[in-house]
N, C-alpha and C positions, 0 to 999 in steps of 0.2 A: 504493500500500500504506500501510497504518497500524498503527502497532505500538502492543502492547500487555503487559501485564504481567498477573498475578493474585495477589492477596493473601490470602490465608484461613489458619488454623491447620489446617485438615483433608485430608492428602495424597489422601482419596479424593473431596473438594470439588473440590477444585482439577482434581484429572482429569475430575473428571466434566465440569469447566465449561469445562472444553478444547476438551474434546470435541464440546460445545454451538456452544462460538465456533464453533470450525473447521469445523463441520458448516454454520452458515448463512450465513456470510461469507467467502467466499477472498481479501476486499482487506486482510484483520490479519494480521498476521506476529506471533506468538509471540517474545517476547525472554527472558523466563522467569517463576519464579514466588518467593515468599516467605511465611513462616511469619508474619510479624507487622510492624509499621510502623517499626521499626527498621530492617530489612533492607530491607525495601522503600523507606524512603528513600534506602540507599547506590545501591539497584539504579536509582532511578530517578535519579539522581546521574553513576553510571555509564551509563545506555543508554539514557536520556532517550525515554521510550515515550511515544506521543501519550494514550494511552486507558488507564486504571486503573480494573482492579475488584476491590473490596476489598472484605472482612465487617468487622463491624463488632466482636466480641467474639473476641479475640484476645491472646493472653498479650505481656508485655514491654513493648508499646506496641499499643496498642488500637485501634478504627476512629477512636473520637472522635478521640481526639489526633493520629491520620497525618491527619485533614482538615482539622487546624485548622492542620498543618505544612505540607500542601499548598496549601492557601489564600493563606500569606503566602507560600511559598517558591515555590510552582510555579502560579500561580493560571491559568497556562493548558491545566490537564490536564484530560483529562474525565474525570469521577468517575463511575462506575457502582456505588452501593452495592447491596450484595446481604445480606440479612439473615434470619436465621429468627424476629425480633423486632417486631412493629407499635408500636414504641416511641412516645413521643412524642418524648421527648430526642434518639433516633435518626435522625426523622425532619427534627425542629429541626436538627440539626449536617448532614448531609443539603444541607438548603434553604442554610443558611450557607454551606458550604463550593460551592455551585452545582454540585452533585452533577446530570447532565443525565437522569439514574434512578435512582429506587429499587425494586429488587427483591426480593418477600417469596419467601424459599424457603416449599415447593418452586415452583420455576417451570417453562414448558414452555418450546420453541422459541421460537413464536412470541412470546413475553416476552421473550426475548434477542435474538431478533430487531429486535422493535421499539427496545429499549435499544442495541445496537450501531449500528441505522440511526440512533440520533437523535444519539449522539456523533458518528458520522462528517457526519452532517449539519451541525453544529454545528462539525465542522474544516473543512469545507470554505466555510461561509457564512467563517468569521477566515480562510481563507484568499485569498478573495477580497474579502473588506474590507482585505486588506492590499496585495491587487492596485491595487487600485482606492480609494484614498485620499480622493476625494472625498465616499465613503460612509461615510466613520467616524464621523460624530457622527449621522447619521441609522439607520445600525446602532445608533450605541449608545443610540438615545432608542427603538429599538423592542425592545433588551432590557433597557431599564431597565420600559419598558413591561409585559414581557414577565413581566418580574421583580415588578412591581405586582401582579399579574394571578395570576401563581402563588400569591404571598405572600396575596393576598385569597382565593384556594381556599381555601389550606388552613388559613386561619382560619375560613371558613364551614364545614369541615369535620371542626372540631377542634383541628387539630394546634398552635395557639396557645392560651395563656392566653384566655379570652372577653371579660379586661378589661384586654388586649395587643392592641388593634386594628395591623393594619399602618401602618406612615406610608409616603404613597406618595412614590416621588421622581421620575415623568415626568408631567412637565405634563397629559398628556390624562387622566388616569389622577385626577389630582387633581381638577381641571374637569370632571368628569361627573359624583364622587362627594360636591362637594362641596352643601351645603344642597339636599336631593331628600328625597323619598319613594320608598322601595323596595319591589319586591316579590320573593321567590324563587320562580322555577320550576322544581322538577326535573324533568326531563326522561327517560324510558326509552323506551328503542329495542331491541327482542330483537337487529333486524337490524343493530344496531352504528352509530355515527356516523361519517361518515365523516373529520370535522373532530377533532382528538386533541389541540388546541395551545392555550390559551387564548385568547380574541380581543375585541375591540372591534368587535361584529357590526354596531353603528348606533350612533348617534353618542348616545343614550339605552339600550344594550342591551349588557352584559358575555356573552361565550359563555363557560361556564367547565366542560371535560369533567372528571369522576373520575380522578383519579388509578392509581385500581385497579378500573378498569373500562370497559371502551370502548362501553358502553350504558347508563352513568350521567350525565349533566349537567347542568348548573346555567347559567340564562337568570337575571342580575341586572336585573331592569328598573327604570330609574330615571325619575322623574315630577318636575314639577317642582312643590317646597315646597305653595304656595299650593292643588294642589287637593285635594278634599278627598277622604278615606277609599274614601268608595264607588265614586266617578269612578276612583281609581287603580287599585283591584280591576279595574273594568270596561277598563280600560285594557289590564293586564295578564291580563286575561281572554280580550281579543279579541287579543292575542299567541299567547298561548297556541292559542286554535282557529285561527288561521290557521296557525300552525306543522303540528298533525294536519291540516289541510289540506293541505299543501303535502307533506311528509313519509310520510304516509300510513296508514292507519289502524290501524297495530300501535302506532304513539305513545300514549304514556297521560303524565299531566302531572298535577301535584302542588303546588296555591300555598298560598303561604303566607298569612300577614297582614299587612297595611302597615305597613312598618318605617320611622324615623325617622334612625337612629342606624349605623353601623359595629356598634356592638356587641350590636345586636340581631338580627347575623347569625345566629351558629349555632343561636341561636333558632328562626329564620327556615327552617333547613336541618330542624332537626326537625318543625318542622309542617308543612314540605311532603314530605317522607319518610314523617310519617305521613299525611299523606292518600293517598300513593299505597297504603299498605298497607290503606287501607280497602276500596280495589276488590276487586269479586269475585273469584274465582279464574278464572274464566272471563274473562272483561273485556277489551277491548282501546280504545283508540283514544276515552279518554275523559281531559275534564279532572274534576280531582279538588278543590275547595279548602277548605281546612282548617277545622275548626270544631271548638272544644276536645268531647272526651267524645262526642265521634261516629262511635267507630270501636269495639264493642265485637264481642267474637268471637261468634257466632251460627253455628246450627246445630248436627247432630249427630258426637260423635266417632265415630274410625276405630275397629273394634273387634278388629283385627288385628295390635298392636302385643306381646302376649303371642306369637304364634306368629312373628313377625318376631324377636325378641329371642333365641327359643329358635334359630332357624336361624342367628342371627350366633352362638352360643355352640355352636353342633355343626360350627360350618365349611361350612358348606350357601349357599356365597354366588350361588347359580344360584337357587335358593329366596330368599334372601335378594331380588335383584334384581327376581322377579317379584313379591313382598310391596313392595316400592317402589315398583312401577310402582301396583298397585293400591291404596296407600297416596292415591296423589300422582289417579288415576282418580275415586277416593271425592270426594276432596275438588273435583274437577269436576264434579261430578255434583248437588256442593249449592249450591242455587241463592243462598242465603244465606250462603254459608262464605265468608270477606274472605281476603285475603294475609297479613294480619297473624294471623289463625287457623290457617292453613299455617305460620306460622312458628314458630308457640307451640310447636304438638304436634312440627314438627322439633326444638325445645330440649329437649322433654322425653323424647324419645326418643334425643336423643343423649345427656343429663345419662345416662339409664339405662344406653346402649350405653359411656360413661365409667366407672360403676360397676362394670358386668358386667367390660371390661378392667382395671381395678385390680385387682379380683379377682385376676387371671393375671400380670399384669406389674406391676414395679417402675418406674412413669415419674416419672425426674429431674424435678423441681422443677414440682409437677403438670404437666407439658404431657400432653397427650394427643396421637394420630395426629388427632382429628378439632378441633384447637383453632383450624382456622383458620374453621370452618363460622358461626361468629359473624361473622367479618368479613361472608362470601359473602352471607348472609341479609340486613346490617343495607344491602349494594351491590343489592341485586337484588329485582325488584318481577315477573319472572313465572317460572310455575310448573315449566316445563321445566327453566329453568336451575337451578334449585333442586334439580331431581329427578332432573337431571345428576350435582351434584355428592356430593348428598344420597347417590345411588347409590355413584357411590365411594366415601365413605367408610364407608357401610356394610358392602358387600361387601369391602373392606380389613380393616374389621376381622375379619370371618367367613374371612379365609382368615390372618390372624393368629393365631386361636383355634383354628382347624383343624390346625397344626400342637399345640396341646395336646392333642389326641387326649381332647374332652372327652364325647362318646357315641359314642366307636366301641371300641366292647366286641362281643365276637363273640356276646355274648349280646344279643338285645334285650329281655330282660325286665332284665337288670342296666342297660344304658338307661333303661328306664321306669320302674325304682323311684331311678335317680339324680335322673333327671327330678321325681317327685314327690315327692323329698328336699328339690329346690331350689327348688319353688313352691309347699310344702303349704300355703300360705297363701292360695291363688288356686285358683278353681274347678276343681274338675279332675273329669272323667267319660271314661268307657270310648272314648265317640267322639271327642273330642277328642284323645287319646295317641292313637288307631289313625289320624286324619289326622297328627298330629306323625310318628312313625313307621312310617308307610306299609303298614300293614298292617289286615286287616277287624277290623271290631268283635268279631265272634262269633269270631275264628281268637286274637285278641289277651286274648279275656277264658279262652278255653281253656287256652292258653299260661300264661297266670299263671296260674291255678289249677294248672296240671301243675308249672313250677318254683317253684314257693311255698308247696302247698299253703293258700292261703287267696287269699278272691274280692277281685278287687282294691278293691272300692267297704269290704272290712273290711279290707283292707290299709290304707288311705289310712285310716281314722277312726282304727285302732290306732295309726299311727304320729302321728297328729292328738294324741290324749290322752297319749300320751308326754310331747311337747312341750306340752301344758296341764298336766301333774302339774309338770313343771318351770317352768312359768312362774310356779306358784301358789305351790312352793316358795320360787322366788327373789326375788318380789318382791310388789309389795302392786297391779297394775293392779286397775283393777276386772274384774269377770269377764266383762263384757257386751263388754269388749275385749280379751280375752285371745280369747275366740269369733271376732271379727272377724278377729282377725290373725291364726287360721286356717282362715280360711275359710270359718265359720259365720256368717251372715246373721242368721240367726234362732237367736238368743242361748236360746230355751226347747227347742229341737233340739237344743243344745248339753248343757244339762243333764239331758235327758232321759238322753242318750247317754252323757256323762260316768258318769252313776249305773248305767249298766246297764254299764260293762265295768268299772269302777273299783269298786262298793258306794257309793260316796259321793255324794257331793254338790260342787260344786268349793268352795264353803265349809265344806263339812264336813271334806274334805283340805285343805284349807289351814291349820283350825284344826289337825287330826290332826299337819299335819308340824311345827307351831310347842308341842306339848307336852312 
C-alpha cells in the first residue's frame, strides 16, 4: 500500500479526486485531505504520506510555495500537480520541485491513472535502489539523465525562457548534445506511442514524447558539426521514412531545418508542427519538411456554421453533433483543404461559440468552458481527434444554453421572429427558418402571415429599416455599410427600398434627423 494525501481549496475537488484515486488504484490508502499548504505541511509532518496531490492556486499558502517547502523539507515525496492553469510559472515550479505529473483539469481516469502509476513506479524503483545499494549512483546518472531529457522537452516546447537553454548535468546527455547539427522530428501517431518516458533511442537520437499527449513526439536527431546542411536533412530524412516504415503507415512526421545551436530549438519545434499542419486533411503516413510560407489555407469554406451556431444557442446539441460530424466530412472531402485550414475555421467558430456564451453567462476572468480547445488543436495533427473533442465542447455548450430556454416558446413564430431579431444582418429566407425550425416552407410562411399579419420577407425589411433609420440617426457610417451590416449586398436595393417605406432617401433622413 501507499498512502496518500490531497491538497486543493475546493471541498467538491477534493471528492471528486477521491473518488478518481480510489476508483483506479486499491494499492493508496487515503490518510486525508487539506485546504491549503499550510495545513498540508503539518499533515504531512504528522502522517508522512508517500504521494501528494496538490492544486496549485490556493489561499494562505499556495501550490508554488508548499513545492518549494517540499522540495527542501520532504524532497522524497511524489508530487502530482493538478491544475486548471497551462501556466508557465506553474509548470516551471512543477519541473523544480520534480513534480513526477502535471495534471491540467478537467482530467479523465485514464490521466490519473497514468499519474498515480508513475508515482508508485517511481517508489518502488527508490525503493529498490535502497534495497540494493550497488545501484545508487547508476540510478542516479539515469535520472539525472532523465532529468536532462525532461528539462530539454520542455524547453523545445516552450515552457522555458528561448534564451534559458537547459544546462545538462549527466555526462551522456552533454556528449551527444554537444558541437552537432540538429534536426526536429515531430512525430504523430492516432494509434498512440507506446514509449511515454523520454529516452536516448541511439547513441545520435533523443526520443522525447509530449507531455500532454501520448501521440505527440519529438525525435532530436543529432549529426555531426562538419556535415553539411543538405546531407543532414537527408540524414534525418531517411530516419524519419524508416521510422513510417517500421511503425506503420498512420505515422505522418514533421522536420524541421538544420539547427546549430540549443536555442534554436523551439524554433525548430514550430517549423516542424507546422509542417505537419500543412498535410491534407485526409493524409496519412507521410513525411512532411518544413519550408517557410508553404503552408497557406486553400480550398472552399464550410457553409454550415450559421445553422451550427443557431443549434448550440437553442440547446439542440443532437443537431449540434450531427452539424460537426459534417462540418469535420466537408472538410474531407476537399482535396486541397490542409490541417492547419481545419484549424482556423475551428478558432473561428469557437471565438463565435465564446461570444454567443458571454452573451448568457458571467465567466470569471474571461475563461471560457471551451479554453482549453487551443491547447488540443496546437497537440494534435489528425482530424478525428479534433472532431472528438471539437464535439464536446460544442455540444456542452448547447446543452448549457438549453437550460436558458433560448427558443422554446410555445409559439414558433415568436421563435422565428426572435431568430430574425438576432441575425437580421445575415441572409435570411422563408426556406432556411423552415429547415432551422422544422417545419415546411409553405405551412411556415402561412403561419406568419396568420400570427402577424404581415409576409414574413416584409417583416424582415420593416424590421431591417428600423435599425437603418437608427443607424443613420446615431452615427455618420457610410450608407453602403450600414446596407451591408444588414444584410443588403446590393447597396442600390437598399435604397430603393429605404425610399419606398420611409419617403426618403437614407441621406435625405439623415440630413432630416440632424435639422
Amino acid at each position: 500500500m501507499y498512502s496518500f494525501i490531497i491538497v486543493d481549496d475546493e471541498p467538491l475537488i477534493r471528492q471528486g479526486l477521491l473518488k478518481k484515486i480510489t476508483a483506479v488504484d486499491e494499492r493508496l490508502d487515503f490518510l486525508g485531505e487539506a485546504d491549503n499548504g499550510e495545513d498540508a505541511l503539518e499533515m504531512i509532518g504528522a502522517l508522512d504520506p508517500q504521494i501528494i496531490f496538490t492544486d496549485m492556486r490556493m489561499p494562505v499558502m499556495d501550490g508554488k510555495s508548499l513545492l518549494r517547502r517540499l522540495q527542501s523539507d520532504y524532497p522524497d515525496k511524489k508530487i502530482i500537480v493538478i491544475s486548471g492553469h497551462s501556466d508557465f510559472e506553474y509548470m516551471q515550479e512543477a519541473i523544480s520541485a520534480r513534480a513526477v505529473h502535471y495534471l491540467l483539469k478537467p482530467f479523465n481516469r485514464e490521466e490519473i491513472r497514468a499519474a498515480i502509476a508513475k508515482a508508485v513506479t517511481t517508489l518502488e524503483s527508490e525503493q529498490s535502489a535502497k534495497a540494493a545499494a550497488q545501484h545508487i549512483t547508476w540510478e542516479a546518472e539515469q535520472l539525472s539523465v532523465l532529468g536532462d531529457l525532461q528539462a530539454l522537452l520542455h524547453y523545445i516546447i516552450g515552457n522555458y525562457p528561448t534564451d534559458k537553454p537547459p544546462l545538462f548535468r549527466s555526462a551522456p546527455v552533454r556528449e551527444i548534445t554537444a558541437n552537432c547539427r540538429m534536426v526536429l522530428l515531430a512525430l504523430y501517431n492516432p494509434d498512440e506511442f507506446l514509449v511515454q518516458e523520454p529516452m536516448i533511442a541511439k547513441s545520435h537520437l533523443l526520443f522525447l514524447p509530449h507531455p500532454q499527449s501520448r501521440k505527440l513526439a519529438f525525435t532530436l536527431r543529432l549529426c555531426d558539426a562538419g556535415l553539411s546542411l543538405a546531407d543532414t536533412l537527408e540524414v534525418a530524412g531517411q530516419d524519419a521514412r524508416s521510422y513510417i516504415a517500421e511503425a506503420g503507415p498512420q505515422i505522418c512526421i514533421g522536420m524541421s531545418s538544420v539547427k546549430s545551436v540549443l536555442t534554436e530549438l523551439p524554433q525548430a519545434r514550430e517549423e516542424a508542427t507546422a509542417a505537419l499542419n500543412c498535410r491534407a486533411v485526409a493524409d496519412q503516413g507521410q513525411l512532411y519538411e518544413y519550408r517557410p510560407g508553404s503552408y497557406p489555407a486553400t480550398g472552399d469554406m464550410w457553409g454550415g456554421q450559421r445553422d451550427l451556431l443557431f443549434f448550440i444557442e437553442s440547446g439542440n446539441s443532437g443537431k449540434v453533433s450531427e452539424l460537426v460530424q459534417n462540418y469535420f466530412d466537408f472538410y474531407r472531402g476537399q482535396p486541397a483543404a490542409n490541417v492547419q485550414q481545419l484549424k482556423e475555421n475551428c478558432r473561428l467558430i469557437i471565438a463565435e461559440v465564446k461570444a454567443l456564451l458571454s452573451a448568457y453567462f458571467l465567466v470569471e476572468n474571461g475563461q471560457q468552458p471551451s479554453s482549453s480547445l487551443e491547447a488540443v488543436l496546437n497537440i494534435s495533427f489528425d482530424a478525428e481527434e479534433i472532431r472528438t473533442y471539437f464535439d464536446t465542447v460544442l455540444t456542452s455548450a448547447a446543452e448549457l444554453l438549453k437550460e436558458q430556454s433560448v427558443y422554446t416558446s410555445p409559439s414558433i413564430i415568436d421563435n422565428v421572429k426572435l431568430y430574425i431579431d438576432k441575425n437580421i444582418g445575415s441572409s435570411i429566407s422563408l426556406e432556411h427558418l423552415s429547415n432551422l425550425f422544422f417545419i415546411s416552407p409553405s405551412y411556415l410562411s402561412h403561419l406568419f402571415k396568420e400570427k402577424t399579419g404581415d409576409n414574413l420577407i416584409d417583416y424582415v425589411n420593416r424590421l431591417r429599416m428600423e435599425r437603418a433609420k437608427r443607424l443613420l440617426r446615431e452615427g455618420d457610417e457610410k450608407i453602403y455599410k450600414i446596407a451591408k451590416t444588414l444584410g443588403y449586398d446590393n447597396a442600390k436595393y437598399f435604397f430603393r427600398l429605404f425610399k419606398k417605406l420611409t419617403g426618403y432617401t437614407p441621406e435625405e433622413y439623415r440630413k432630416l434627423d440632424k435639422v
